[in-house]
BAFI-3210 file (N, C-alpha, C; in Angstrom, 3 decimals, decimal comma, padded with zeros to 6 digits):
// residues 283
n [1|2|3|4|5|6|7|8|9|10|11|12|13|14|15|16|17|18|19|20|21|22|23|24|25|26|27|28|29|30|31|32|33|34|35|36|37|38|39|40|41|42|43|44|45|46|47|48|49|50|51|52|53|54|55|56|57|58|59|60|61|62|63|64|65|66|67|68|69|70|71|72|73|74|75|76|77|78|79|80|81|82|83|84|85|86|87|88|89|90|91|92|93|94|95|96|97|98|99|100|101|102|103|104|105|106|107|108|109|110|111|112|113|114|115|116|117|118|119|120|121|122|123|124|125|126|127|128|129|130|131|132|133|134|135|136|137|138|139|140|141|142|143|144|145|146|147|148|149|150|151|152|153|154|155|156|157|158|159|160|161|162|163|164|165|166|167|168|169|170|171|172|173|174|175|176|177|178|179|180|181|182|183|184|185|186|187|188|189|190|191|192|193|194|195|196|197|198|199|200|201|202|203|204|205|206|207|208|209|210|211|212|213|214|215|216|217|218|219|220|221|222|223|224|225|226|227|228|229|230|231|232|233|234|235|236|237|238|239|240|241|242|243|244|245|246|247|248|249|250|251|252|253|254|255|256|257|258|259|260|261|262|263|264|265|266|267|268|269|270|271|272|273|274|275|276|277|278|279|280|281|282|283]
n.u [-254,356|-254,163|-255,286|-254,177|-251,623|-248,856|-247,654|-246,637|-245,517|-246,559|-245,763|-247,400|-246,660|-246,810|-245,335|-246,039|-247,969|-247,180|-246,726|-245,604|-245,179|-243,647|-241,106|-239,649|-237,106|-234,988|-234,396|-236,792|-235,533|-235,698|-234,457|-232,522|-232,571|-235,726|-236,449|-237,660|-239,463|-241,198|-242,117|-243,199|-245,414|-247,104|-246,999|-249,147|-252,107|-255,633|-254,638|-253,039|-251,327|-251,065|-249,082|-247,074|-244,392|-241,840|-239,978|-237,171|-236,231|-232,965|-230,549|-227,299|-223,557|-222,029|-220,661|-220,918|-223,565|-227,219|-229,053|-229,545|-231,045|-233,444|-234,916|-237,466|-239,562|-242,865|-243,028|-241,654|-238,719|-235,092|-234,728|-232,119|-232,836|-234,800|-236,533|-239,107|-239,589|-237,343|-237,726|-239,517|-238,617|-236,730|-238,355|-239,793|-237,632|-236,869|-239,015|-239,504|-237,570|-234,892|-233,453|-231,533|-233,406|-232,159|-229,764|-228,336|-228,705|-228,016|-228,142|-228,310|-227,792|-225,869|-224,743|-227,292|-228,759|-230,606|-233,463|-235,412|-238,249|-238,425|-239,474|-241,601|-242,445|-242,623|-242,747|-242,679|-241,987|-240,098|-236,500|-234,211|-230,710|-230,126|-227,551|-224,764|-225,728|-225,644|-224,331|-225,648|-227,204|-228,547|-230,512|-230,968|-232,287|-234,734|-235,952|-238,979|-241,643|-241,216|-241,146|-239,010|-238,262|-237,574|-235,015|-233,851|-231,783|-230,759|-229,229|-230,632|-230,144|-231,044|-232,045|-233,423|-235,695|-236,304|-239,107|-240,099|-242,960|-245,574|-248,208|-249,236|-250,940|-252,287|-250,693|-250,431|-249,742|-249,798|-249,504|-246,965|-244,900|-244,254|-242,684|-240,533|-239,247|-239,093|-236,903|-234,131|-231,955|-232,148|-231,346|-229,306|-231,007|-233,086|-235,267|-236,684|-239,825|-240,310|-242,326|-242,902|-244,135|-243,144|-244,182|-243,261|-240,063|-239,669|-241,371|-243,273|-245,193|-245,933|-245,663|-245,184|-243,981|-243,149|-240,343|-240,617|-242,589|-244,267|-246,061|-248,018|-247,488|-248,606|-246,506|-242,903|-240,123|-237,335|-237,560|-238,738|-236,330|-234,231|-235,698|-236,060|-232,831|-232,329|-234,242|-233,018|-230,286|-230,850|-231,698|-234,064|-235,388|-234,850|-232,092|-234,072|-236,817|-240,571|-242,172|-244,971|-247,460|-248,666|-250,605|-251,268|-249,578|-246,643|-243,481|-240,469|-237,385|-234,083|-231,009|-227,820|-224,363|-223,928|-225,056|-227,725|-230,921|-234,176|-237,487|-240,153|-243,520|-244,114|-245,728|-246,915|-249,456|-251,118|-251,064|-250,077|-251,027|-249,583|-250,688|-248,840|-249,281|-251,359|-250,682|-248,976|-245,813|-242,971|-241,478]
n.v [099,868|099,893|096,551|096,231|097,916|096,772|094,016|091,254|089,493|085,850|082,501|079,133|075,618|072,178|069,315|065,955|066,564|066,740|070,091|073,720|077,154|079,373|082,109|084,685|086,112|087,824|090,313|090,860|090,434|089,479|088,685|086,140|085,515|086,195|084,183|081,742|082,219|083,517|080,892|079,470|081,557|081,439|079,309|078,172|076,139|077,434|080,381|081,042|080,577|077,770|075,330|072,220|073,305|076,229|077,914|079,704|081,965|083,149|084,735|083,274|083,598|082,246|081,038|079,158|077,898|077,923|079,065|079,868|078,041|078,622|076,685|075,873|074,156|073,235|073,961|075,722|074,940|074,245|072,652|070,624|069,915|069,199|066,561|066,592|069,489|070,215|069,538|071,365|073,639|073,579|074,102|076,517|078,053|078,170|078,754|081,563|082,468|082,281|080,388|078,230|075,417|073,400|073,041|074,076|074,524|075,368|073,976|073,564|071,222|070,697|070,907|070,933|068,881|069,978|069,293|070,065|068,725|068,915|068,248|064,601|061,971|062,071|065,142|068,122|067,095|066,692|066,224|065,732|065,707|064,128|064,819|063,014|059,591|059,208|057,891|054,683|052,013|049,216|046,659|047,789|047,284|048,289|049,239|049,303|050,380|047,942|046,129|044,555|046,050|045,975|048,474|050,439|052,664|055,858|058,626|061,125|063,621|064,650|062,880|059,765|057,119|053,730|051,700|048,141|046,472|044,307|044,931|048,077|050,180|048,882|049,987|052,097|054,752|057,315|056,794|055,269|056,155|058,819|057,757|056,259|058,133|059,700|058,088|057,228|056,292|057,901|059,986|063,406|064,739|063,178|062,124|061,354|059,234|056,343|054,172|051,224|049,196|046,348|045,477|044,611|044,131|046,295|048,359|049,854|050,452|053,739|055,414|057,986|059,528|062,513|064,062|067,690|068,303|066,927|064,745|062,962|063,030|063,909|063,030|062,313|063,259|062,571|060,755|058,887|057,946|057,543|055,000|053,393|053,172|051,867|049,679|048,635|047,967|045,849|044,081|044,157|045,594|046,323|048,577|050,757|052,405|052,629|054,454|054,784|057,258|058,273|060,418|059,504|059,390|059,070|058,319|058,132|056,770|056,457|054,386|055,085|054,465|055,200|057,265|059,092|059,531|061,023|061,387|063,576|064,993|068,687|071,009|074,897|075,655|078,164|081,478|084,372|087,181|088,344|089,145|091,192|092,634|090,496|088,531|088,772|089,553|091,596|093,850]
n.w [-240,843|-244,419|-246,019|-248,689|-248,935|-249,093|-250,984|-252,552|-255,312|-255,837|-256,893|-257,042|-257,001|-258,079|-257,557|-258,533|-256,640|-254,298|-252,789|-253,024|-252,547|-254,164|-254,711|-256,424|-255,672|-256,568|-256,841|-254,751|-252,708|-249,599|-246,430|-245,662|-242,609|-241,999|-243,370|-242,528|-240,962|-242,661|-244,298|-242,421|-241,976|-244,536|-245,749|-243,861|-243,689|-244,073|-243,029|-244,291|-248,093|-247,934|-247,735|-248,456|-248,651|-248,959|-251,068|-252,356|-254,983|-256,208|-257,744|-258,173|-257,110|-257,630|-261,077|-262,363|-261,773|-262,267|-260,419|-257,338|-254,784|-251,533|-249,635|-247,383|-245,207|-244,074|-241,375|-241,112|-240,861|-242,675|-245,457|-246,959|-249,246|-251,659|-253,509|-255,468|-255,058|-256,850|-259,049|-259,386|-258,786|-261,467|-263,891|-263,509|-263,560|-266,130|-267,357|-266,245|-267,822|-266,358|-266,261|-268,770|-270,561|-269,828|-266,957|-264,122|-260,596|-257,024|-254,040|-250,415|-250,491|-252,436|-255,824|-258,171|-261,117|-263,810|-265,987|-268,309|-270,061|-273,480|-275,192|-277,250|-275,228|-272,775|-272,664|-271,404|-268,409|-265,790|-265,515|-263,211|-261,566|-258,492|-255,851|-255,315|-253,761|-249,799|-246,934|-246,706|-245,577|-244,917|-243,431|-240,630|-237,501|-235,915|-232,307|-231,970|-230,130|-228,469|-230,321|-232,888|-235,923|-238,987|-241,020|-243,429|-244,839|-246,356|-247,342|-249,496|-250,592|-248,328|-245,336|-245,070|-244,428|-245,214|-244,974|-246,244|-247,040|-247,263|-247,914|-248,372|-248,698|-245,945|-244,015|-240,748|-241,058|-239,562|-237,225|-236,986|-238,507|-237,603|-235,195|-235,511|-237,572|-235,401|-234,001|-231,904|-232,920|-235,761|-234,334|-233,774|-235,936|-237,490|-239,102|-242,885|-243,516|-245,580|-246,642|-248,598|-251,185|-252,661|-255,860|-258,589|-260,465|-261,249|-260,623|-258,188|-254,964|-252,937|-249,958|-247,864|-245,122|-244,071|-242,808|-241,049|-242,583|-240,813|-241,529|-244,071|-246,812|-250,359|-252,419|-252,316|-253,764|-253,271|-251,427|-252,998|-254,668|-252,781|-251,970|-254,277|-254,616|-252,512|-252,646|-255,260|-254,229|-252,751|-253,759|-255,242|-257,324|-260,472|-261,997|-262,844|-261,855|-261,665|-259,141|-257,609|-256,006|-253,015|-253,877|-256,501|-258,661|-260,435|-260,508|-261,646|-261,363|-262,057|-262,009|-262,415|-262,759|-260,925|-260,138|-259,137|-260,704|-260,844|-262,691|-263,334|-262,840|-262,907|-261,985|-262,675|-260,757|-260,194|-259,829|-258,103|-255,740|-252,389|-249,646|-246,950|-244,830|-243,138|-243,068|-240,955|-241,599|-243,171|-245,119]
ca.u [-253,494|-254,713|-254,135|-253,108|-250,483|-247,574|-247,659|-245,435|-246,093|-245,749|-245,993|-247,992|-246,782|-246,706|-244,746|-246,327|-248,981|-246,440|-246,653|-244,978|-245,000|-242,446|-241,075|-238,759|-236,015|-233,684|-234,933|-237,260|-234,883|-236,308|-233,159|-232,600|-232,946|-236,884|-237,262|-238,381|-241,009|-241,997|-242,592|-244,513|-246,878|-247,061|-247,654|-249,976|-253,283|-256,665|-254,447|-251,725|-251,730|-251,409|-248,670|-245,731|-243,089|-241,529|-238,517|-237,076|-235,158|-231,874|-228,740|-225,574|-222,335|-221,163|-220,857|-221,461|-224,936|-227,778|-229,154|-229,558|-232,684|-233,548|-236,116|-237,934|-240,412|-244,177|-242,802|-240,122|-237,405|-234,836|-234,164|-230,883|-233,007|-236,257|-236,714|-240,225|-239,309|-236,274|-238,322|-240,506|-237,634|-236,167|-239,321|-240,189|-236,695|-236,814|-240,431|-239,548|-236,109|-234,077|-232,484|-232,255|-234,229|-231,320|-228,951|-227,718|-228,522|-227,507|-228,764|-227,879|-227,060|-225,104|-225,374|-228,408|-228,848|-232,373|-233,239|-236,775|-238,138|-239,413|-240,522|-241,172|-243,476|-242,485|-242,760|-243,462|-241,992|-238,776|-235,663|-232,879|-229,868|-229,477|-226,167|-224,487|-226,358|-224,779|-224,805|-226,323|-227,390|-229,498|-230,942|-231,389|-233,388|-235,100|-237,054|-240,304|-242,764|-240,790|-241,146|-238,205|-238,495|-235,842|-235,357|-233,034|-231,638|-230,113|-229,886|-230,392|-229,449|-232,337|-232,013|-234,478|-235,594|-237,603|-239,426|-240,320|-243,702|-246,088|-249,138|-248,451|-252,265|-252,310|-249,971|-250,758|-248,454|-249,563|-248,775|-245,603|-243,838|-243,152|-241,762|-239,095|-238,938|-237,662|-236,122|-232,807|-230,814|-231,949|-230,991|-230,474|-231,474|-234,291|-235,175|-238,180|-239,491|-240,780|-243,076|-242,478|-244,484|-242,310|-244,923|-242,363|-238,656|-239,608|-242,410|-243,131|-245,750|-245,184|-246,165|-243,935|-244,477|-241,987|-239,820|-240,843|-244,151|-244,662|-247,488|-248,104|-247,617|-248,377|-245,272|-241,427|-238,947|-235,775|-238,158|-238,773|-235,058|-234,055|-236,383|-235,007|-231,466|-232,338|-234,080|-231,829|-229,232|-231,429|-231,696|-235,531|-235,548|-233,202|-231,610|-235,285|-238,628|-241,436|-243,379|-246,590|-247,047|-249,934|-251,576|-251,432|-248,769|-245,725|-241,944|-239,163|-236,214|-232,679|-230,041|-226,910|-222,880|-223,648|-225,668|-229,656|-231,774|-235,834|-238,311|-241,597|-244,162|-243,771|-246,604|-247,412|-250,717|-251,940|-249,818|-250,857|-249,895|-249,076|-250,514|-247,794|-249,835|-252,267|-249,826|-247,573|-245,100|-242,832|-240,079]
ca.v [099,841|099,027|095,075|095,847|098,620|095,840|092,687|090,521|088,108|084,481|081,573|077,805|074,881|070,998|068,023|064,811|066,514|067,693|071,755|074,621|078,222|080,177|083,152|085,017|086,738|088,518|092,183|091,576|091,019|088,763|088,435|084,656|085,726|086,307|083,130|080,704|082,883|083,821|079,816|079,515|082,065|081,547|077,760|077,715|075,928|078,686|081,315|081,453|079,743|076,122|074,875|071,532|073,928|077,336|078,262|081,473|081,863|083,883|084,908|083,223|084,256|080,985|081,360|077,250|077,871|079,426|080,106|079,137|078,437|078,524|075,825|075,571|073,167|074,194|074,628|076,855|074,383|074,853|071,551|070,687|069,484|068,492|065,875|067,304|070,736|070,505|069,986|072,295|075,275|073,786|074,270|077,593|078,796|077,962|079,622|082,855|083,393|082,404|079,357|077,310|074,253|072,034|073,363|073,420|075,093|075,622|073,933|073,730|069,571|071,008|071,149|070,142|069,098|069,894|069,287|070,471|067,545|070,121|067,214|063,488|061,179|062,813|066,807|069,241|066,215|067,250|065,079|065,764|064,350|064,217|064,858|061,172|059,245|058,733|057,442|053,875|051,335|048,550|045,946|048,210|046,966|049,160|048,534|050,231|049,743|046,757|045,167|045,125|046,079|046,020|049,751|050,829|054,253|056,509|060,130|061,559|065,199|064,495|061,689|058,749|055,807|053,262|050,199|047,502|045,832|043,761|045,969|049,925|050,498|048,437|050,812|053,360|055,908|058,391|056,203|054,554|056,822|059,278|056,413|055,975|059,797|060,848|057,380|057,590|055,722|058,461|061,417|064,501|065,547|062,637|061,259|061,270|057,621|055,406|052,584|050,772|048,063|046,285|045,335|043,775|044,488|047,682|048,981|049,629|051,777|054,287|056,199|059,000|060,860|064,125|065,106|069,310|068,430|065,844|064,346|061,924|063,761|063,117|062,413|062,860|062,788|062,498|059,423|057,401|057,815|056,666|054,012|052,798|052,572|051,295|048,454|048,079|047,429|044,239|042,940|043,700|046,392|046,908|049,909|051,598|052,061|053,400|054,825|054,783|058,234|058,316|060,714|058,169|060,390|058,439|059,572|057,417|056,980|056,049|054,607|055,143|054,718|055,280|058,512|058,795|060,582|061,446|062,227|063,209|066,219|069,571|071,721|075,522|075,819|079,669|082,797|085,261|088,522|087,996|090,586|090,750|092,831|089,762|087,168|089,179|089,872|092,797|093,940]
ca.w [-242,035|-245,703|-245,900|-249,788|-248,572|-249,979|-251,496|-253,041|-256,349|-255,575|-258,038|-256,538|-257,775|-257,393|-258,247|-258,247|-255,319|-253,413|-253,574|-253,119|-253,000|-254,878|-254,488|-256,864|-254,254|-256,789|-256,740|-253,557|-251,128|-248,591|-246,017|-244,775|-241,041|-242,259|-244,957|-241,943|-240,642|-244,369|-244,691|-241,500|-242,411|-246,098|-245,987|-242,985|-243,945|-243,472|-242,705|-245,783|-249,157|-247,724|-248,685|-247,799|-248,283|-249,867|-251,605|-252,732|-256,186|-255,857|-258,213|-257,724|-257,036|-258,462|-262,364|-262,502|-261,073|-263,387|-259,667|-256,300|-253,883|-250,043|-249,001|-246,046|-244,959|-244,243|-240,272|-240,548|-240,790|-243,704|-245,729|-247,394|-250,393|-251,789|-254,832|-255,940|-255,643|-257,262|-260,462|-259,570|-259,545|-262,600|-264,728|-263,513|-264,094|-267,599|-267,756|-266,122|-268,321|-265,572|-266,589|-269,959|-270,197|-269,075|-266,565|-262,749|-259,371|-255,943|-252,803|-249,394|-250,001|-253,400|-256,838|-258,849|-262,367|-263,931|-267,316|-268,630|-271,468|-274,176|-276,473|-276,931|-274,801|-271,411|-272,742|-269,513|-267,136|-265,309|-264,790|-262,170|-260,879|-257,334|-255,657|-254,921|-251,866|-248,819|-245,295|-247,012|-244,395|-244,910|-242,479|-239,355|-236,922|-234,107|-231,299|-232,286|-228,597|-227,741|-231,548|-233,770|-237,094|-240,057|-241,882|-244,188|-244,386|-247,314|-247,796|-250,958|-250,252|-247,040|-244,977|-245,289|-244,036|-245,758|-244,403|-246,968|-246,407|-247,964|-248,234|-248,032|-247,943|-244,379|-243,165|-240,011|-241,048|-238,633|-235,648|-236,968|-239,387|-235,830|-234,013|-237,316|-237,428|-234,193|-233,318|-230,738|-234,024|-236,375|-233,432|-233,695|-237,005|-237,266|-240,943|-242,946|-243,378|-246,232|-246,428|-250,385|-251,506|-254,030|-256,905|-259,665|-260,230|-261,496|-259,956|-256,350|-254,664|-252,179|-248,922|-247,150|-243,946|-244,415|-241,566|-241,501|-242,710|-240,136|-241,860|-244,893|-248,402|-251,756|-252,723|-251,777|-254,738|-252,559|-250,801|-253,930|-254,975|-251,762|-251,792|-255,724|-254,361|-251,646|-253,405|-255,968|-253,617|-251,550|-255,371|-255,417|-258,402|-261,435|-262,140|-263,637|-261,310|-261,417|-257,837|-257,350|-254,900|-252,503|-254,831|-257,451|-259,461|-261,105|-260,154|-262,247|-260,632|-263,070|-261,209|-264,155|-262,835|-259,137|-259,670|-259,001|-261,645|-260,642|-263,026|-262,814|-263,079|-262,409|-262,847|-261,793|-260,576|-260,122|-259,330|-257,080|-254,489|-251,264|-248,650|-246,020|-243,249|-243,104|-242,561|-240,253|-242,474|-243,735|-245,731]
c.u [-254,235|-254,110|-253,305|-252,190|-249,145|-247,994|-246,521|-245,892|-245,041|-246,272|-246,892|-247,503|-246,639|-245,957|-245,055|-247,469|-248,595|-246,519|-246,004|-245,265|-243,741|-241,990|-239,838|-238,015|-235,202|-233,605|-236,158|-236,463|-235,016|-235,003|-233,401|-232,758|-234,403|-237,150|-237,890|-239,576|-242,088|-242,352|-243,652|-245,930|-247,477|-247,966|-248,688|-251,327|-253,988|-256,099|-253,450|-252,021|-251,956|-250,584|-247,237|-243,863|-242,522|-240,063|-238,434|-236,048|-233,882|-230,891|-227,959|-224,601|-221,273|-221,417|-221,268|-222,919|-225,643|-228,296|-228,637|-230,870|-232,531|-234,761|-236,256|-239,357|-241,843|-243,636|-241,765|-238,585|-236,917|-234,220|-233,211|-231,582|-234,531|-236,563|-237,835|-240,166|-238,365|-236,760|-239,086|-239,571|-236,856|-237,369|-239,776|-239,094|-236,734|-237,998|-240,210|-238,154|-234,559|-233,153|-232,751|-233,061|-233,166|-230,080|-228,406|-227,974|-228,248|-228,512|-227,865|-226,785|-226,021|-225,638|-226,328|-228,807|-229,950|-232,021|-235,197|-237,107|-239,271|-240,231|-240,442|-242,175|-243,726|-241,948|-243,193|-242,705|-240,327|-237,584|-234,036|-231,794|-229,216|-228,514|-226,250|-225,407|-225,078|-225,053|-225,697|-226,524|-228,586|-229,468|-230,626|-232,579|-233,714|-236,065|-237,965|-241,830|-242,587|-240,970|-240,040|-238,752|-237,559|-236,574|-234,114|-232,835|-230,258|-230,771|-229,121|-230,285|-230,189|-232,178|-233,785|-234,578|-236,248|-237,752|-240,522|-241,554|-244,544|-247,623|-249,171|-249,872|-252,734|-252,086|-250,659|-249,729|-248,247|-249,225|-247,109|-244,788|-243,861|-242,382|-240,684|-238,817|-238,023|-237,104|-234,793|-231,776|-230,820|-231,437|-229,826|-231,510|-233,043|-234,906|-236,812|-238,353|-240,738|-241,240|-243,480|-243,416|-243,737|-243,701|-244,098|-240,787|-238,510|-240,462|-242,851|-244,306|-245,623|-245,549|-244,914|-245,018|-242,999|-241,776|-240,258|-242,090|-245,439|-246,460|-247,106|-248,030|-248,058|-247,371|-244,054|-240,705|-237,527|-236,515|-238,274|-237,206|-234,875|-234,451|-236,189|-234,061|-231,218|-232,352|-233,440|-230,768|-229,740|-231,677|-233,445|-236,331|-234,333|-233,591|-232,327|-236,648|-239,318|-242,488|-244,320|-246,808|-248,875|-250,983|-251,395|-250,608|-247,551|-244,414|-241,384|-238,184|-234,947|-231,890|-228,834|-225,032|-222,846|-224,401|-227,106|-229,931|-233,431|-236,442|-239,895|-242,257|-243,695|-244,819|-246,864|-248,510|-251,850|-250,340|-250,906|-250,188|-250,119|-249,403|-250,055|-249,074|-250,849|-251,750|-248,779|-246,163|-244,691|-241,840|-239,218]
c.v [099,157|098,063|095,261|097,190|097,751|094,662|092,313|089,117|086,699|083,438|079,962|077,065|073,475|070,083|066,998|064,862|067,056|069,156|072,390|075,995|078,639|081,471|083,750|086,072|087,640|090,293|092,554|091,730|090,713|088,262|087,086|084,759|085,824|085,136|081,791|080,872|083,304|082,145|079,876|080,308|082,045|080,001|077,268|077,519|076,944|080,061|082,022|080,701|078,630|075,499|073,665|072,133|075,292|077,527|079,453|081,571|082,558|083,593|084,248|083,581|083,164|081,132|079,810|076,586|078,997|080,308|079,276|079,087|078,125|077,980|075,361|074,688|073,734|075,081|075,519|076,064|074,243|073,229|071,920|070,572|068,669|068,070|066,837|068,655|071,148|070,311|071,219|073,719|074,787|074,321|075,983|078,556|079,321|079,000|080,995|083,342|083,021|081,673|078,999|075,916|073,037|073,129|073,082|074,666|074,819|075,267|073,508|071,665|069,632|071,000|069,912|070,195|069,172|070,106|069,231|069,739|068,719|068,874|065,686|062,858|061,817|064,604|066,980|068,326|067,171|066,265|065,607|064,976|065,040|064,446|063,407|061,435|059,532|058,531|055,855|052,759|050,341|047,619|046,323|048,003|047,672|048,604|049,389|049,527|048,621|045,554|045,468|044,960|046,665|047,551|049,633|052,156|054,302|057,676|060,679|062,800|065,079|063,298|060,665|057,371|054,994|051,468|049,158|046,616|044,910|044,293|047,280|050,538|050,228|049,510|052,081|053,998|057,127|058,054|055,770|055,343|058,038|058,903|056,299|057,556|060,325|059,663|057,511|057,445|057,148|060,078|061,714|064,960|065,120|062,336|061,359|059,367|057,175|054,314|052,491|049,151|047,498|044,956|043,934|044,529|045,746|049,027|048,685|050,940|052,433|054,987|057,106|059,860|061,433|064,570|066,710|069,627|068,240|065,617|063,599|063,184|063,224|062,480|063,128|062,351|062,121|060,828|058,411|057,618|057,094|055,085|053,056|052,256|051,868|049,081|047,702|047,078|045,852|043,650|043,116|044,578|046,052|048,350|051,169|051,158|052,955|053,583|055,236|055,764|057,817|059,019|060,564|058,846|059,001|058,795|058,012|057,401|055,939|055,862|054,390|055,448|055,398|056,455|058,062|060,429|060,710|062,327|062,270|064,571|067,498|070,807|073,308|075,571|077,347|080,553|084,172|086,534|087,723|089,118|090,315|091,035|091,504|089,032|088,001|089,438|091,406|092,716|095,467]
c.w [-243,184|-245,990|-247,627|-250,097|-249,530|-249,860|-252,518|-253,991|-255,880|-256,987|-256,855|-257,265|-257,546|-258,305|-257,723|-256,438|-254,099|-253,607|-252,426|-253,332|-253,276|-254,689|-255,471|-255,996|-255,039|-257,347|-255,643|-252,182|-249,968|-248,034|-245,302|-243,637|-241,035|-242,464|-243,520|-241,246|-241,984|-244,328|-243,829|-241,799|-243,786|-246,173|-244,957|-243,996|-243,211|-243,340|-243,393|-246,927|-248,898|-249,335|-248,202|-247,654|-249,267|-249,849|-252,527|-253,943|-256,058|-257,198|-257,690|-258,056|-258,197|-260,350|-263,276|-262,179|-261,884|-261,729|-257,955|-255,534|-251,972|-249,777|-247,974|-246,206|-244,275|-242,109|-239,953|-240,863|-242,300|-244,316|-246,409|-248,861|-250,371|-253,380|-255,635|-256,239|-256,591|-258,823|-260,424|-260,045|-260,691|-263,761|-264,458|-263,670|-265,361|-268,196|-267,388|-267,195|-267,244|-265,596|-268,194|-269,729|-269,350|-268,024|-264,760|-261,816|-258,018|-254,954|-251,482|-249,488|-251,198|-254,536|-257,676|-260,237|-262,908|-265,612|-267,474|-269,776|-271,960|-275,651|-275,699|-275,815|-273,401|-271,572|-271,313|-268,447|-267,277|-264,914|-264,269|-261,630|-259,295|-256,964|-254,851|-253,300|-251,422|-247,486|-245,712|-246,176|-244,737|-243,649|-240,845|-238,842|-235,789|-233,582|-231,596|-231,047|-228,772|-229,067|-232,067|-235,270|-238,122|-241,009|-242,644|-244,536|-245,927|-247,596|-249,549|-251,125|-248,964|-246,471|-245,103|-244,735|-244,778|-245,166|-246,038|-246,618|-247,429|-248,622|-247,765|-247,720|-246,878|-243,483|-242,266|-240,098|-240,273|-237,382|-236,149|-237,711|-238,257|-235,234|-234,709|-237,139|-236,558|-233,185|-232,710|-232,242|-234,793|-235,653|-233,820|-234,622|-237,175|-238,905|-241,291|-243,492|-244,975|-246,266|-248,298|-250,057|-253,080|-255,102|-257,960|-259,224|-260,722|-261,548|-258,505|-256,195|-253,287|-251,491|-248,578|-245,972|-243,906|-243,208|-241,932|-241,507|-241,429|-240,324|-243,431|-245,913|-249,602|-252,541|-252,222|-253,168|-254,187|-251,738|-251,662|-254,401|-254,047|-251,692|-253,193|-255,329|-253,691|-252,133|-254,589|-255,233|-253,018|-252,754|-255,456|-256,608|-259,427|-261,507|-262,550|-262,449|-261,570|-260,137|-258,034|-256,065|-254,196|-252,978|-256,031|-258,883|-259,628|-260,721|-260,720|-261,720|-261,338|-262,137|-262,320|-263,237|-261,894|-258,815|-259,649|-259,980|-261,091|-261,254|-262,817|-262,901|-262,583|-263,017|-261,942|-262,022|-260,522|-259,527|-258,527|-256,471|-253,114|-250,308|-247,299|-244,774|-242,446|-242,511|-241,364|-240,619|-242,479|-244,599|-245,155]
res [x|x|x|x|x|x|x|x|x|x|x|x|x|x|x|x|x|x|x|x|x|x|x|x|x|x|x|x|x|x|x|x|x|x|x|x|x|x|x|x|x|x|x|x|x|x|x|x|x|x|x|x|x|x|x|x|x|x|x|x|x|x|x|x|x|x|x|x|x|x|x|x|x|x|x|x|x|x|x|x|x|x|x|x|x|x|x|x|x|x|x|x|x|x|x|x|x|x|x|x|x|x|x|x|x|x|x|x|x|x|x|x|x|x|x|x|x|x|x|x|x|x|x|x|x|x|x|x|x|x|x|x|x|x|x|x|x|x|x|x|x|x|x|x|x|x|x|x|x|x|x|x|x|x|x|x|x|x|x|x|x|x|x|x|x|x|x|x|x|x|x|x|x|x|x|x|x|x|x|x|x|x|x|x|x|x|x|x|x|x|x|x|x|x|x|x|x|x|x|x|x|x|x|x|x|x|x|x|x|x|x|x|x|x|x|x|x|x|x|x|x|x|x|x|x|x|x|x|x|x|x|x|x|x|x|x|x|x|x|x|x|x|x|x|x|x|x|x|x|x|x|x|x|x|x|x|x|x|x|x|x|x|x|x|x|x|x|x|x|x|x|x|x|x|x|x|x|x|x|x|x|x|x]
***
């Protein structure tokens, strides 16, 4: 078979290092019983674009929604919500026609407010408002191989954990952010985890290993939110931070009358086709 028989245009793009492939869904038609095998082979490193996770644009039914999206994680698994991306599909809305610069879409954890800064010191940056935390929990302590160690837990459409330490560069995050991951406390679902170095009262810097990904990222949006409210709440921020991401990217995080705001880059990177027969793929 000729591998460029069918293909399918995708968009690349990253927020704050985190990336993404894109996919516009609303005249190809990609049926959700597919979209977790379309991630798997799409985001595999060497053998697809290489990428932490893909999401698919879609029409809504809802007339309160410019759209809606379906995000999955680079293994197949379908998150409720992803900080970073969630700029990422507001900015490329706006760029394809699909939304206005400020408006609201549809995710699995609910609705999301995106607002595209077209001028002003932070032009091109993206700022969102989460749907309210919940599930908020501070000073949990687990047994981690017979040590305890104090976490704190809040999901920000995604569950989260975050551990507070004194140097974040120390940290073995590939041994210990598993152990936090798929701890008995956080069973079944299983949490992604945070390690925050708190800097001043309004700066903090910041590691994440990403349930889905399972592996360290450049950054998590829904992780430094988390990790804001979190410290807000233990009195060790005010209501304004700025994170410091592992790839040395910036994410803001507003806490304003109980809601969480996160801004922060949103850039696409290249656009491309997609040849299905390659990846195993069809339509």
């Amino acid at each position: 078979m000729d591998i460029f028989t069918r293909s399918v245009p995708f968009y690349k793009m990253q927020g704050c290092g985190n990336d993404f492939v894109v996919i516009d869904n609303r005249e190809l038609g990609v049926p959700q019983s597919a979209m977790a095998d379309w991630a798997k082979a799409v985001c595999a490193r060497a053998f697809g674009v290489c990428a932490d996770g893909l999401f698919f644009l879609e029409n809504s039914d809802d007339p309160a929604l410019a759209y809606r999206w379906h995000f999955y994680n680079s293994d197949g698994s379908r998150a409720e919500m992803c900080g970073n991306a969630s700029r990422c599909a507001g900015k490329l809305a706006h760029a394809i026609g699909l939304a206005p610069a400020e408006h609201v879409f549809g995710t699995d954890a609910g609705p999301i407010k995106a607002k595209v800064l077209l001028d002003g010191p932070d032009q091109g940056r993206v700022k969102v408002q989460l749907t309210p935390p919940k599930g908020t929990e501070t000073g949990i302590v687990l047994d981690v191989d017979g040590t305890p160690l104090t976490v704190h837990f809040a999901d920000t459409g995604v569950p989260h954990a975050v551990v507070f330490v004194d140097d974040v560069a120390a940290v073995d995050i590939m041994n210990l952010g598993p152990k936090i991951r798929y701890h008995a406390h956080f069973a079944p679902a299983g949490t992604n985890v945070n390690f925050a170095q708190v800097v001043d009262d309004a700066t903090m810097l910041l590691r994440t290993y990403e349930r889905g990904v399972e592996a360290e990222t450049y950054a998590c949006g829904t992780g430094a939110s988390a990790t804001q409210l979190l410290a807000n709440q233990l009195g060790l921020t005010g209501s304004r931070a700025d994170l410091t991401t592992t790839g040395n990217e910036v994410l803001t995080v507003f806490l304003e009358d109980g809601n969480v705001f996160l801004q922060g880059a949103a850039e696409l990177t290249f656009r491309g086709e997609l040849y299905l027969a390659p990846l195993g793929l069809s339509l």
